[in-house]
C-alpha positions as CSV (number, residue, x, y, z in Angstrom):
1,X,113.1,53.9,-157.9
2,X,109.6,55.3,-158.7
3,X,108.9,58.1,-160.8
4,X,107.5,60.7,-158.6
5,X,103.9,62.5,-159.9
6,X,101.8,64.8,-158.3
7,X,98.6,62.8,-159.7
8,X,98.9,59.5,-162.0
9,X,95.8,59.1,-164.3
10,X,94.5,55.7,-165.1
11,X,93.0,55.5,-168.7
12,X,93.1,58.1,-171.0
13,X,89.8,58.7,-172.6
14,X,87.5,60.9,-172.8
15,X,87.7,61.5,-169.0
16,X,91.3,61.2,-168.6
17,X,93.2,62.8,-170.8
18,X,91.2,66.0,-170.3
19,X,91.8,65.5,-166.4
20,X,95.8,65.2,-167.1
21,X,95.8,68.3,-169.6
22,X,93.5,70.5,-166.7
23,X,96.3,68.9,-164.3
24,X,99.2,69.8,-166.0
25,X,97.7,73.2,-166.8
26,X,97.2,73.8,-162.6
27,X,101.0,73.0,-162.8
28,X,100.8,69.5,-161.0
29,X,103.3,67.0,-162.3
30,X,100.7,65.1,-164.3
31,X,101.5,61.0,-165.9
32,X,98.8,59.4,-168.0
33,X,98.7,55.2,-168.3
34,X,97.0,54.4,-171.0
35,X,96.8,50.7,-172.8
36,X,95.7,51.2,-176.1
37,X,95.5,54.5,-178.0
38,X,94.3,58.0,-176.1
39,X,91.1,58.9,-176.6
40,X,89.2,55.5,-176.0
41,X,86.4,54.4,-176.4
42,X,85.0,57.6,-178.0
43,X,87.5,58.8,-180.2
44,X,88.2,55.0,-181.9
45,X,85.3,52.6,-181.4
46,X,82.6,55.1,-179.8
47,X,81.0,58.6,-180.6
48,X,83.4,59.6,-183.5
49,X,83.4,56.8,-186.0
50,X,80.0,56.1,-185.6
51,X,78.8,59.7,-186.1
52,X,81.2,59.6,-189.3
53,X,79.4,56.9,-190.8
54,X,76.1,58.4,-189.8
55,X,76.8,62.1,-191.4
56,X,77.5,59.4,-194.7
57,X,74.3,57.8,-194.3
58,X,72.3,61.5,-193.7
59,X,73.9,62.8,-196.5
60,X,71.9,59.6,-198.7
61,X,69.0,60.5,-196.8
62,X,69.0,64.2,-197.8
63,X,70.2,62.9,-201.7
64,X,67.1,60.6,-201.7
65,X,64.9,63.7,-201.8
66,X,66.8,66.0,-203.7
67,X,64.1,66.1,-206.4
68,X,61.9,67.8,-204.1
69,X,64.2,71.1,-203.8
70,X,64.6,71.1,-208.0
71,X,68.0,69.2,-207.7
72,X,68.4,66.7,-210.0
73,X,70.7,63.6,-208.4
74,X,70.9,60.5,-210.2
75,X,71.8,56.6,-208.7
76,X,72.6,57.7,-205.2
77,X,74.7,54.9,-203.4
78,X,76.5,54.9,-200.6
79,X,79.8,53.4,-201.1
80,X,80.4,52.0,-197.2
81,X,83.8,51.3,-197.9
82,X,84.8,54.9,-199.0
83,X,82.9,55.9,-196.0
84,X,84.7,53.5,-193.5
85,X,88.4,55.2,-195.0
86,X,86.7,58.8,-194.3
87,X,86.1,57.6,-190.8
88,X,89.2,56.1,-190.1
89,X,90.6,59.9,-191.5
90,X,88.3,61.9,-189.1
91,X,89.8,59.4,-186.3
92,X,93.6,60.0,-187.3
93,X,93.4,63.4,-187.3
94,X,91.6,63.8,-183.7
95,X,93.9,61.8,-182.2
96,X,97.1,62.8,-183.6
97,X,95.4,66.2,-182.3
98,X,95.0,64.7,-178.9
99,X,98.3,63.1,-178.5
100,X,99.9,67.2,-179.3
101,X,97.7,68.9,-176.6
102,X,99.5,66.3,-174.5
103,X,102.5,67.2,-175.3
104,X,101.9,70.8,-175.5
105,X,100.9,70.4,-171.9
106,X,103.9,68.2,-170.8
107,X,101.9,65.0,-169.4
108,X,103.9,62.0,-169.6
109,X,102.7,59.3,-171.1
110,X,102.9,55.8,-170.5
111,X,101.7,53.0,-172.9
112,X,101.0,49.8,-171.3
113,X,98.3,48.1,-168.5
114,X,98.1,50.3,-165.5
115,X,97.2,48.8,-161.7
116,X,97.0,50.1,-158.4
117,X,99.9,48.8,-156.6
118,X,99.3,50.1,-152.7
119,X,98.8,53.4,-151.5
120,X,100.0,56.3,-154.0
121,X,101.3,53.4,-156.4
122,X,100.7,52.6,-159.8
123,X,102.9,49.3,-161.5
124,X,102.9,49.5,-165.3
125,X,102.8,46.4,-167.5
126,X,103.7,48.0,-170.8
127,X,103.5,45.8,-173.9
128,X,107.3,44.9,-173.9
129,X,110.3,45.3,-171.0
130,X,110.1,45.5,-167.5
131,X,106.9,47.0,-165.6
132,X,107.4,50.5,-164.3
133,X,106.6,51.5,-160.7
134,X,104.9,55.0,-160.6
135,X,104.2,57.0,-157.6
136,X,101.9,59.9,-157.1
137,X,99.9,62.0,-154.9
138,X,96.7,61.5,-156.3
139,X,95.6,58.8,-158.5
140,X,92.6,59.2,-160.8
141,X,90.8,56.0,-162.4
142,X,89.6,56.8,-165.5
143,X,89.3,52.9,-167.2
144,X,86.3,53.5,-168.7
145,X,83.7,51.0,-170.1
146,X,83.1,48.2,-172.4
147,X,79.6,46.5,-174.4
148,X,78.2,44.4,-172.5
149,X,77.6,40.8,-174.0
150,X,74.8,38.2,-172.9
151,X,75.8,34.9,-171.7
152,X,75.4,32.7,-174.7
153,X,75.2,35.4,-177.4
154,X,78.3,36.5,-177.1
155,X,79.8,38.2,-180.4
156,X,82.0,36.3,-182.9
157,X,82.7,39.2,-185.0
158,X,80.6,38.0,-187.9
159,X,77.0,37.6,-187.4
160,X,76.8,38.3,-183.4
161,X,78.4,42.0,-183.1
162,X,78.5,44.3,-180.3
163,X,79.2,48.3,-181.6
164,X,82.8,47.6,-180.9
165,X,82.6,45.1,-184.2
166,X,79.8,47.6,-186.2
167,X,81.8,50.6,-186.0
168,X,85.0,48.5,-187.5
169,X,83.1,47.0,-190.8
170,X,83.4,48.4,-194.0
171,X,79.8,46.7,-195.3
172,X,76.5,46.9,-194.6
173,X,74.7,43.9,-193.7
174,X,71.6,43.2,-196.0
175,X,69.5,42.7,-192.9
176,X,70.0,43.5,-189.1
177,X,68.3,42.5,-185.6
178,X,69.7,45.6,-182.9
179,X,68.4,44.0,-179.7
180,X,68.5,47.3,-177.3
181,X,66.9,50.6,-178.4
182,X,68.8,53.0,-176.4
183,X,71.3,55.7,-178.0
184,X,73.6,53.0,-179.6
185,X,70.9,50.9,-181.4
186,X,68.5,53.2,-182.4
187,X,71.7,54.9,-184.3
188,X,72.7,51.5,-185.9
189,X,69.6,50.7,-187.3
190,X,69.3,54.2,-188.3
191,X,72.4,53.6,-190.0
192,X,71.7,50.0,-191.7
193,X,68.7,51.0,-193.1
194,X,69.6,54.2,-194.6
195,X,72.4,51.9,-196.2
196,X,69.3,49.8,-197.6
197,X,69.2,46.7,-195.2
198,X,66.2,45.3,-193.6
199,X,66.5,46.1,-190.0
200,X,64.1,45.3,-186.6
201,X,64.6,46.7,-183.5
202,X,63.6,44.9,-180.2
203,X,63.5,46.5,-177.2
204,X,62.4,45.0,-173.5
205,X,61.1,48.2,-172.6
206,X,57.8,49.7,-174.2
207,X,59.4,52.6,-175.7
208,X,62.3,53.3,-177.9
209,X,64.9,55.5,-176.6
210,X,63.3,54.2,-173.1
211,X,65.6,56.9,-171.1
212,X,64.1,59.8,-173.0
213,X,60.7,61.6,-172.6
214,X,58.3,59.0,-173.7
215,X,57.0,61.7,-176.3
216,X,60.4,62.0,-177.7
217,X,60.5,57.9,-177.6
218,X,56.8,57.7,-179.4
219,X,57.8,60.4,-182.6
220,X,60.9,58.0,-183.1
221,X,59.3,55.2,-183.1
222,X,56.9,56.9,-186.2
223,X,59.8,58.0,-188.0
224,X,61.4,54.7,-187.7
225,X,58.5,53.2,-189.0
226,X,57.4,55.2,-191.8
227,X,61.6,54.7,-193.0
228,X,61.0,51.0,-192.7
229,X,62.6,50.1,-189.4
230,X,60.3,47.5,-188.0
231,X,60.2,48.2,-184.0
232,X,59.4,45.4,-181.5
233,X,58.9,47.3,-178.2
234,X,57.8,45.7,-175.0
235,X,59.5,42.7,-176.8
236,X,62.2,40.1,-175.1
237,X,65.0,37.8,-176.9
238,X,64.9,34.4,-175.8
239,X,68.5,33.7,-175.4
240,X,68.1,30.1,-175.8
241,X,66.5,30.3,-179.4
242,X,69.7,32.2,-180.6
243,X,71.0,30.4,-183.6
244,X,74.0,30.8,-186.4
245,X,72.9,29.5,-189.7
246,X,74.1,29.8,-193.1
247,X,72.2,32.6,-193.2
248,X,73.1,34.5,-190.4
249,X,71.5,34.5,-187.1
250,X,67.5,33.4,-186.3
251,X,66.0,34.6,-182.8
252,X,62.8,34.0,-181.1
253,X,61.3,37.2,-179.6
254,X,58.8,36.8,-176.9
255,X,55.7,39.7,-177.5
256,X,54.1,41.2,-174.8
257,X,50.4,39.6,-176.0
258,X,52.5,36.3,-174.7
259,X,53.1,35.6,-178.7
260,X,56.0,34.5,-180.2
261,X,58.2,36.0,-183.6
262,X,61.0,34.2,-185.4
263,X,63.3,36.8,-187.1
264,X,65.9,35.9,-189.5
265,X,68.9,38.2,-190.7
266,X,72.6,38.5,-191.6
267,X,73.6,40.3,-188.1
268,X,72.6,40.5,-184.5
269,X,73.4,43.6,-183.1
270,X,73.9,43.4,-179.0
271,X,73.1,46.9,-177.5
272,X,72.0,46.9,-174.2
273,X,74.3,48.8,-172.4
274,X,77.9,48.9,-171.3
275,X,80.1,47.4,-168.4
276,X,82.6,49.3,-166.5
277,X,86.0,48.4,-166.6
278,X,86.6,47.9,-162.6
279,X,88.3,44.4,-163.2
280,X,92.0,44.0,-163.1
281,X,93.0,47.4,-161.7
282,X,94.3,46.6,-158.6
283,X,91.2,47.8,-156.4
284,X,90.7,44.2,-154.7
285,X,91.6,45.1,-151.2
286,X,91.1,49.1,-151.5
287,X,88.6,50.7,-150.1
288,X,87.3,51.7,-153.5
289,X,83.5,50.6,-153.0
290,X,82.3,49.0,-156.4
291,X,78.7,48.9,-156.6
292,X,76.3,47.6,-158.9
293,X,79.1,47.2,-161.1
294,X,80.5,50.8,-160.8
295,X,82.8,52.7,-158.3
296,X,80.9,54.6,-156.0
297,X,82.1,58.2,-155.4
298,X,81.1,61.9,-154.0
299,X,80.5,65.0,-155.5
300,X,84.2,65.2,-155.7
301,X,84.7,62.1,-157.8
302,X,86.6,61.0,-153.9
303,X,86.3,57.0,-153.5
304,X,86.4,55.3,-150.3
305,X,90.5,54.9,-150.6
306,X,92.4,58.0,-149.7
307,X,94.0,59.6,-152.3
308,X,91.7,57.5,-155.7
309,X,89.6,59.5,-157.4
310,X,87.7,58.0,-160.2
311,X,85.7,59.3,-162.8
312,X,84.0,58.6,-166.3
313,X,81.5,55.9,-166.9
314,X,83.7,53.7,-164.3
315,X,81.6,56.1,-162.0
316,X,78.0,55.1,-163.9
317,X,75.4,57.8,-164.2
318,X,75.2,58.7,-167.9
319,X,77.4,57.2,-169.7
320,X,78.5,59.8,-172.1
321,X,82.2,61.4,-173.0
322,X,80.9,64.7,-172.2
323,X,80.0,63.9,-168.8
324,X,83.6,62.0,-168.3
325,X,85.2,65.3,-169.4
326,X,83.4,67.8,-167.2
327,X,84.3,65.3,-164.6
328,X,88.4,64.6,-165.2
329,X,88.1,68.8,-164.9
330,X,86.5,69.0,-161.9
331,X,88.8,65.7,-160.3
332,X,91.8,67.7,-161.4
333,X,91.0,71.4,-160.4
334,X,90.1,69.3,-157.1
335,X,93.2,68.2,-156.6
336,X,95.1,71.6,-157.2
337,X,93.1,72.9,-154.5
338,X,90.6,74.6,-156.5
339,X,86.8,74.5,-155.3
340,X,85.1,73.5,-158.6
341,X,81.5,72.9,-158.3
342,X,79.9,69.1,-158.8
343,X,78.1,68.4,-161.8
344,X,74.6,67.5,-161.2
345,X,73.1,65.0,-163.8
346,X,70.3,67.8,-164.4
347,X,73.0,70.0,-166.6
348,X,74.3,66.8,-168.5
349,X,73.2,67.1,-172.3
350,X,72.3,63.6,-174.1
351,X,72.3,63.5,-177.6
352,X,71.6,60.8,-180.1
353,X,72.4,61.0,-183.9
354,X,70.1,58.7,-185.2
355,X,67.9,59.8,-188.2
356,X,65.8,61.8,-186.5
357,X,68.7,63.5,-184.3
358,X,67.5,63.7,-180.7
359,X,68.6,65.9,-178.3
360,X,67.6,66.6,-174.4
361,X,68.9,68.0,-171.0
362,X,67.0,67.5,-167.4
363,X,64.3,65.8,-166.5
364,X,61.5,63.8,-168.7
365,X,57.7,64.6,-168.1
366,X,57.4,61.7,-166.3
367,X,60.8,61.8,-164.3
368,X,59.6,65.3,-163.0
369,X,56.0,64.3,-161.9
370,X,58.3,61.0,-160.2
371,X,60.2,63.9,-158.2
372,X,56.8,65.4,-156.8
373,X,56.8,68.6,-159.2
374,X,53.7,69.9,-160.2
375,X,54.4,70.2,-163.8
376,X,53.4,72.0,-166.4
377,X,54.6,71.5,-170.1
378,X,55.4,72.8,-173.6
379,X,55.2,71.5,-176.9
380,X,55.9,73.3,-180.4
381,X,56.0,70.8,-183.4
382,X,58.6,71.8,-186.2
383,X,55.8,72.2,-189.0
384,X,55.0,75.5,-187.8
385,X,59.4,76.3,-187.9
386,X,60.4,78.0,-191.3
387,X,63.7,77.1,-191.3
388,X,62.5,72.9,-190.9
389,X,59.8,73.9,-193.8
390,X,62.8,75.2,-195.5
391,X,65.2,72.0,-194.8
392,X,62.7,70.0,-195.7
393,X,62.5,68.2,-192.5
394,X,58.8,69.2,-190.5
395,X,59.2,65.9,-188.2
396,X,59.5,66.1,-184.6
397,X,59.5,68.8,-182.0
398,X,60.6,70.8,-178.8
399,X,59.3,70.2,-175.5
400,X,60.1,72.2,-172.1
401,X,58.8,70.5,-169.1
402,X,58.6,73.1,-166.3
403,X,57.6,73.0,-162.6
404,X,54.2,75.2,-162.0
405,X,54.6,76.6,-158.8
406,X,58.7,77.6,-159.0
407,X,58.7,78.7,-162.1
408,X,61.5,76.6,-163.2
409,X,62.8,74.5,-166.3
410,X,63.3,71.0,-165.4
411,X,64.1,69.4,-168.5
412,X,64.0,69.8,-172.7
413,X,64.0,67.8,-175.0
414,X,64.0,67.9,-178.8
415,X,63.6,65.5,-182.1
416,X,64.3,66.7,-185.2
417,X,66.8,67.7,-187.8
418,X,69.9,68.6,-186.8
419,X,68.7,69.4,-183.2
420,X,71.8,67.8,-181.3
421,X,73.3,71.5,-182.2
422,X,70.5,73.0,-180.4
423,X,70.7,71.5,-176.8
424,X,73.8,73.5,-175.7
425,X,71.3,76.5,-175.1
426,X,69.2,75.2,-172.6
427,X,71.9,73.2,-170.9
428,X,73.2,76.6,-170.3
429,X,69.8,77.6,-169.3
430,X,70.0,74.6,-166.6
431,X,73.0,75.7,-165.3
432,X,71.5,79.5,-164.9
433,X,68.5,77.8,-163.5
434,X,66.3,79.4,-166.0
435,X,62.9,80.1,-166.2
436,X,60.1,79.3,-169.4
437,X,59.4,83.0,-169.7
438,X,63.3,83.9,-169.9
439,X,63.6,81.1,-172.0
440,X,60.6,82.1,-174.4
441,X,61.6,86.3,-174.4
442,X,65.1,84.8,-175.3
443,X,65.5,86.9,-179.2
444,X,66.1,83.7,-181.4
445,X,67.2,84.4,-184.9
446,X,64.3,83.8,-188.2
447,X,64.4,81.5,-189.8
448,X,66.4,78.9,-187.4
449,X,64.8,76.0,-185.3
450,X,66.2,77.5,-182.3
451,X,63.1,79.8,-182.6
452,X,61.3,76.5,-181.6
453,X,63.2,76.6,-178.1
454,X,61.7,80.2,-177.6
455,X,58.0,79.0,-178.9
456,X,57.8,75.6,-176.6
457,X,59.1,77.7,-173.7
458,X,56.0,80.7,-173.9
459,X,53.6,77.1,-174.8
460,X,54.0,76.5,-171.2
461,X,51.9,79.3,-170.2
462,X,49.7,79.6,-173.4
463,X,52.1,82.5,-174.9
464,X,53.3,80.8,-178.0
465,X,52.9,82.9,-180.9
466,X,53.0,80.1,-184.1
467,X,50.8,77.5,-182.6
């Protein structure tokens, strides 16, 4: 006999196992399949180690240029290894904290490899017995994603890693080649190079961070530079040239002029993007529409088979464990027979924790003019903030891209110090559908950056005050 569920959740990451605690909460009998540990991919090889490691490395950062606030520090090292056990601490203690809110909640759950086995159905391959049969009104894929490899580079653990292998080491390579400068390489070669090693960044696209504003892409790519981080941008890997040696890996990079560059070092970091996990599921034969490598959905995270919702970064868009997590809420309040409203990619916040931190919610400049709008923009640079004078930190900047005849703010987007704490404001301002002036006559606290937020948002209409 089956056990009974009212909704069966398939993963539990970042999307799921918020979508089975919201469930259980609603009082629907909730189960949760998950393989490996809950949590996923952010919790053990994702967002939280990695942004361990990098509060390390900002911490060295900030100890390189104590002298300058009358601090006297001597032989600052970062020992990676103590760093890796704090990491592995942070981890532990998040998911032990995960697996009790589970509990608290009552959701079941089920260790072992999850597939769709006919309509309401989900068969069980746990890692030792028999496979269970579980049935359930609704069933939620939540499988999540993996890095994607490139046919012929694919990592060996050692000198060829994908973040799934960075995250894990407890060294530093003395010299790195990130190939991909989106969120997860530009944070790796941040990183490696505030750990000392020789790192180069090549990216296909002409900017780094090529999904953010290309302002925001150009001030990285300073600050990169002037820390030592050599940037190839508009800049292709020959696949064929890849090559392990004694001394690592050597690539051929193919330069937009039509020139060629041999690069040498210990690693090659793959970043360039992730795949979703819609393989081995038990979708073949549904009517769960995969499409350009992701399940297509509605507003309501439905698929095309009665009764399968999926969410997450099986479902593409951004893929970000914030945005899996607004989503598993909205699948499960669904499902109760709540009427939760979509989330539209204009109120997801991305942030990236590179050295400088990025931050940003909406639409780019560019993205906006795309769309039609007539747009009008903002820009306050952090030298004119006290509290970045103060920090030490006057790099970077806060920009508000508005629309000129509505009146509205389509996008923001910050780089800076510490600014992934400062997007949460005008995410809620994109929810509110806020406009620059509210934004600017919005009392901001002296000294903080957030006063930047206020001053970028009057720019828009001349009004700033500091600039």
């Amino acid at each position: 006999m089956a056990d009974r569920y009212d909704v069966a959740i398939l993963g539990g990451g970042m999307g799921g196992y918020p979508a089975a605690i919201r469930a259980a909460q609603l009082g629907l009998r909730t189960v949760l399949v998950e393989e490996d540990k809950v949590g996923g991919t952010c919790l053990h090889r994702g967002c939280i180690p990695t942004k361990a490691l990098l509060q390390s490395a900002a911490l060295v950062d900030q100890l390189q240029h104590a002298s300058t606030f009358g601090v006297s520090v001597d032989n600052v090292r970062l020992d990676f290894a103590a760093a890796g056990t704090r990491r592995d601490k942070v981890v532990l203690q998040l998911f032990r904290g995960v697996e009790f809110l589970l509990k608290k909640n009552k959701v079941t759950t089920v260790r072992g490899h999850g597939r769709i086995a006919g309509a309401g159905h989900l068969s069980v391959a746990p890692q030792s017995g028999d496979s269970l049969d579980i049935e359930a009104g609704e069933i939620i894929i939540a499988s999540g994603s993996r890095p994607k490899q490139l046919p012929g580079v694919e990592s060996d653990g050692q000198h060829v890693l994908t973040s799934d292998d960075a995250v894990r080491a407890n060294r530093v390579p003395a010299s790195a080649i990130v190939l991909g400068a989106g969120a997860v390489g530009v944070e790796f070669a941040s990183l490696y190079r505030s750990c000392g090693a020789e790192v180069t960044v090549v990216e296909m696209l002409p900017s780094l961070v090529p999904l953010e504003d290309a302002d925001v892409g150009a001030e990285l790519r300073k600050q990169f530079e002037a820390r030592g981080i050599t940037c190839l941008v508009g800049a292709k890997l020959d696949l064929q040239s890849v090559q392990r040696n004694e001394g690592g890996v050597a690539v051929t990079v193919q330069m937009g002029d039509g020139s060629e560059r041999r690069l040498q070092a210990e690693v090659l970091l793959v970043a360039v993007g992730r795949s979703a996990n819609v393989e081995d599921i038990g979708i073949d034969g549904t009517k769960v529409e995969v499409k350009n490598g992701t399940i297509v959905v509605d507003p309501m995270l439905h698929t095309g088979e009665a009764g399968v919702r999926a969410i997450g970064d099986v479902v593409g868009g951004f893929w970000l464990a914030h945005k899996a997590l607004h989503e598993g809420v909205i699948a499960a309040e669904s499902i109760a027979g709540r009427d939760p409203e979509p989330l539209l990619p204009r109120q997801v916040t991305r942030t990236t924790y590179c050295t400088p931190q990025i931050g940003s919610v909406g639409l780019s400049e560019a993205e906006a003019r795309d769309a039609g709008h007539d747009v009008a923009t903002g820009v306050f640079p952090f030298r004119g903030n006290g509290r970045a004078l103060i920090w030490g930190e006057q790099g970077g900047f806060a920009k508000v891209v508005s629309d000129k005849h509505s009146g509205d703010v389509l996008g923001v987007h910050i780089i800076g110090h510490e600014v992934t704490e400062l997007i949460w404001g005008p995410a809620l301002g994109q929810l509110l559908e806020t406009t620059p002036l509210e934004m600017g006559r919005t009392v901001a606290p002296h000294p903080t950056l957030s006063e930047a937020l206020s001053e970028a948002a009057l720019a828009v209409s001349g009004e700033a005050i500091h600039i």
